[in-house]
N, C-alpha and C positions, 0 to 999 in steps of 0.2 A: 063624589070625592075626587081630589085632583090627585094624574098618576105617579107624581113626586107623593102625597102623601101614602098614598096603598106602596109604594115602593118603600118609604118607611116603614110602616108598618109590620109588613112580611118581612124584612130586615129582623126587625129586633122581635117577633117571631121566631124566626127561624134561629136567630139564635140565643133565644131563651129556651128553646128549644133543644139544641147542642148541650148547654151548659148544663141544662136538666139532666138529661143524656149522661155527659161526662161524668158529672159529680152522683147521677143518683143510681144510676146503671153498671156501666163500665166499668168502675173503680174495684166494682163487687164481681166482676166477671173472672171468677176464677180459672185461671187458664195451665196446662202443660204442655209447653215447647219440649219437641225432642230432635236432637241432629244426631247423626253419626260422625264423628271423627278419624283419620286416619290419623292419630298419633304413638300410638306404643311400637313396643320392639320387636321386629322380627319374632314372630312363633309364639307371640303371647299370648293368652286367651282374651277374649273382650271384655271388658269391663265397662258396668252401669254404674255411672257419676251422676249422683243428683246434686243441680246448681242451685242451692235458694240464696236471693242478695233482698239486702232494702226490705224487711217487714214494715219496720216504721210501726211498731205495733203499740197500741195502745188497751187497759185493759175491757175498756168495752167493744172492741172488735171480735166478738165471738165466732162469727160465721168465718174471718180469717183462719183464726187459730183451728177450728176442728178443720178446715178443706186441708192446711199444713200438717196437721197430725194423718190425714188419712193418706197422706203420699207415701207413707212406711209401707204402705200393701205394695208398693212398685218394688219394695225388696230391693234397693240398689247396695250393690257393693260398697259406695263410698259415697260420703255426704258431706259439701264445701259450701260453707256460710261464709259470703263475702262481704259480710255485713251492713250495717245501719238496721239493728236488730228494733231497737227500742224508740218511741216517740212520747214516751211519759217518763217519770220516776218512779211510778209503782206497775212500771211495765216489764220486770224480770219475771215473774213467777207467769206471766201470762206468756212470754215468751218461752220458757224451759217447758209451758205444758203443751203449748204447739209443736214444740221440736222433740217432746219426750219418746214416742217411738220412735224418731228418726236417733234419737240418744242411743239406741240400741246396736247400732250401725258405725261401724270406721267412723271417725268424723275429722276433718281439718276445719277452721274457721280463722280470720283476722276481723280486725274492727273498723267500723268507719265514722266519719265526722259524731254521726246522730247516735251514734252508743257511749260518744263523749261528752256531748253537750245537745240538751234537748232545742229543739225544734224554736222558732219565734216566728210572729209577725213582719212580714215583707211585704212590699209594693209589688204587684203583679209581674207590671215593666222589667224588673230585675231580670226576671224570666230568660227574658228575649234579647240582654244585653250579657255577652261575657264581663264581670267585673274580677279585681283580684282581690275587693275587697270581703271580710267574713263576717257575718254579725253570730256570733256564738250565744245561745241560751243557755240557761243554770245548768249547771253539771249532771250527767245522769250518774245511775247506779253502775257503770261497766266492770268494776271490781267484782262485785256480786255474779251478773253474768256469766264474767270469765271461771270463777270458780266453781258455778254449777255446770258448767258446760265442760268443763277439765275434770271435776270430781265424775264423768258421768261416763269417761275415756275419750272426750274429743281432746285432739291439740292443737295449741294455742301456735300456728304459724309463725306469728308477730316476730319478724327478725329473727326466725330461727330456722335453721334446716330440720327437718323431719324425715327418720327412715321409718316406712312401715310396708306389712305385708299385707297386701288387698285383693283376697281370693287366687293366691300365686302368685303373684305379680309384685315384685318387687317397686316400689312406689319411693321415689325420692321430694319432699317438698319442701318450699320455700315461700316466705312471704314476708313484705313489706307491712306496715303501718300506714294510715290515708294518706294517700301523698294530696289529697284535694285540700290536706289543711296543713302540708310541709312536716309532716310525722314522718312520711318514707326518710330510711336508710339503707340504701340498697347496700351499701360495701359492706353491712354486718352479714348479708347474705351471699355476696360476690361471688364468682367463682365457679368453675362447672362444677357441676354433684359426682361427686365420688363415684366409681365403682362403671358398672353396666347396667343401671336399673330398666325396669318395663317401660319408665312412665318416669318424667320430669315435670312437674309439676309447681307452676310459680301462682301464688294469690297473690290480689292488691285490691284494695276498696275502689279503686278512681281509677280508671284505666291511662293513665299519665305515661303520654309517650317516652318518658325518661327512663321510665322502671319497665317497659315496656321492652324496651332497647336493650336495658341490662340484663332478662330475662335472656332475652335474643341471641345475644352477645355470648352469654353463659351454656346455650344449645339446648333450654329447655321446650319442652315439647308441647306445651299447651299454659298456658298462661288466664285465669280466669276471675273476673272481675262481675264490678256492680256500677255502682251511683248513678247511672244517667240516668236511668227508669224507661230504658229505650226510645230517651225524649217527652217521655210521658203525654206527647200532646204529636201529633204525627197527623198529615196529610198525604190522602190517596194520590199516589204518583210521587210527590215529593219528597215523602218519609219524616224522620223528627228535623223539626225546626232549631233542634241546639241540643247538645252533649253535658252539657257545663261541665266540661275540664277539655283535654287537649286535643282527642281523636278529634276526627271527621264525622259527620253526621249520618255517614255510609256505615260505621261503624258502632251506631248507637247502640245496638242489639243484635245479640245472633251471633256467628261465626262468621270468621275472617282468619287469611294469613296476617303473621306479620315479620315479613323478612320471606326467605328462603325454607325457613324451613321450621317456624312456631308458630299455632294456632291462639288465636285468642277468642274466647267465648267472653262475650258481655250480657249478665241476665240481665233485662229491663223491670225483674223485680215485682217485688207483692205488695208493697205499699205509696205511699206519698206524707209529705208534710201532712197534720192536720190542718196546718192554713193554705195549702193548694191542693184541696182534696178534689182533683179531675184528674182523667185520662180521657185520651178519644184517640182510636186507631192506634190505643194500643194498652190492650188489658193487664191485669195483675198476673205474673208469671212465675210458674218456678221451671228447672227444664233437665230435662232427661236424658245425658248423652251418653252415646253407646260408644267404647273407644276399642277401634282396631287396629289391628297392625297396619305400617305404612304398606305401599304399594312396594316390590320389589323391584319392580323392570322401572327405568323410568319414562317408559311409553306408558307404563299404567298412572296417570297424575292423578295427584288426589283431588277426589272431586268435590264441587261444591255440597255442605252437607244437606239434609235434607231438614228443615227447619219449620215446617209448616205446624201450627198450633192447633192445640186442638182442644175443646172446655171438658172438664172433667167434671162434675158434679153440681 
């Protein structure tokens, strides 16, 4: 055999191999990220924020929804759905029974593109090209959703300020609508939060530098997001190959500053479209952060968090 063809060969090999991999492994590789944050107030106590974004859940993913219910045993103080919960129309009741013991829990949540319009067929290539164009599928159930997840005591962020009490800690929140499909209205939220609270607290489905900025602007302390899927498709050394919306690909997942003095956490998330069902180098996530007081001196800087993943079950 000539070594042009065995060169072919191991080629597509190896990556049939991959895609095996991605789609038939990975995808299912249940994971929890946990970082530390230095974002609350002076003398506050710490607080456990569980981040789930992106289920994309559909009602025959069972193995998803029981690893989602069993995160209730981490007992976290407060629980932020940054949505794209749904990837069916008879995907709510499979959703509310994933989240049902975490329903027992504080909860904030806003929406994203795939809770308003289900999922469709695209060309791979799309992937790997930012476009600003949107192909929207048939309408989902988000009505329904929103009301079992409100009937259940979570609040609906969506353009609205939120005061609440999270284990002592008085918690100010705020969130936008997708800005990945031009819903964000930042000016209904505008403005610094009231008062002296522990904790400033901005949601957004699409980490869009715009509403990123107004976050900023406004001095809130932690700002936490979804959609990108941490790239969903990431190379050793290189990291994700594309965001699809405005960050930097440094920023696809995990923690970051942005500005001087707000944290932005982006989950990379538990699901995928049903028609890009891969990952590689970088599993299904939900993630566990521990939020402390900042540093007081400022020779104490805050440090990079600790991020490292690690499979649960």
């Amino acid at each position: 055999m000539k070594s042009w063809a065995r060169i072919a060969i191991g080629a597509t090999t190896t990556g049939a191999a991959t895609v095996a991999y991605a789609a038939g492994v990975e995808r299912r590789r249940w994971t929890l990220r946990e970082a530390t944050l230095p974002v609350l107030a002076e003398g506050a106590r710490p607080l456990r924020v569980l981040h789930v974004s992106d289920l994309h859940l559909t009602p025959s993913q069972h193995s998803k929804r029981r690893w989602v219910a069993e995160l209730a045993a981490l007992e976290p103080d407060l629980v932020v759905d940054t949505g794209d919960n749904l990837a069916h129309p008879r995907a709510v009741p499979a959703v509310v029974a994933a989240l049902g013991p975490l329903l027992e829990r504080p909860g904030l949540f806003v929406f994203g593109s795939n809770d308003y319009y289900g999922p469709t067929p695209k060309n791979p290539a799309r992937y790997l090209v930012r476009s600003e164009r949107r192909i929207h599928g048939a309408p989902l159930p988000w009505r329904d959703l929103r009301a079992a997840l409100v009937e259940r005591g979570w609040h609906d962020a969506t353009h609205s300020r939120v005061q609440l009490d999270v284990g002592g800690v008085k918690v100010s929140a705020a969130g936008v609508d997708d800005p990945h499909i031009g819903l964000d209205r930042y000016d209904e939220v505008a403005g610094r939060p009231e008062g002296e609270p522990g904790l400033r607290l901005g949601l957004t489905h699409s980490p869009e530098p715009r509403v990123l900025d107004g976050f900023a602007a406004d001095g809130y302390d932690l700002v936490l997001a979804g959609h990108t899927h941490g790239g969903q498709l990431r190379l050793p050394g290189i990291g994700a190959l594309v965001t699809n919306c405005g960050i930097d690909r440094s920023r696809a997942r995990g923690a970051s500053r942005w500005g001087t003095h707000t944290w932005l956490h982006v989950s990379a998330g538990l699901g995928t479209s049903p028609y890009a069902p891969v990952r590689f180098c970088c599993p299904p996530e939900a993630s566990l952060l521990t939020l402390v007081p900042r540093p007081t001196s400022p020779s104490a800087a805050a440090p990079t968090p600790a991020s490292a993943a690690a499979d649960v079950g």
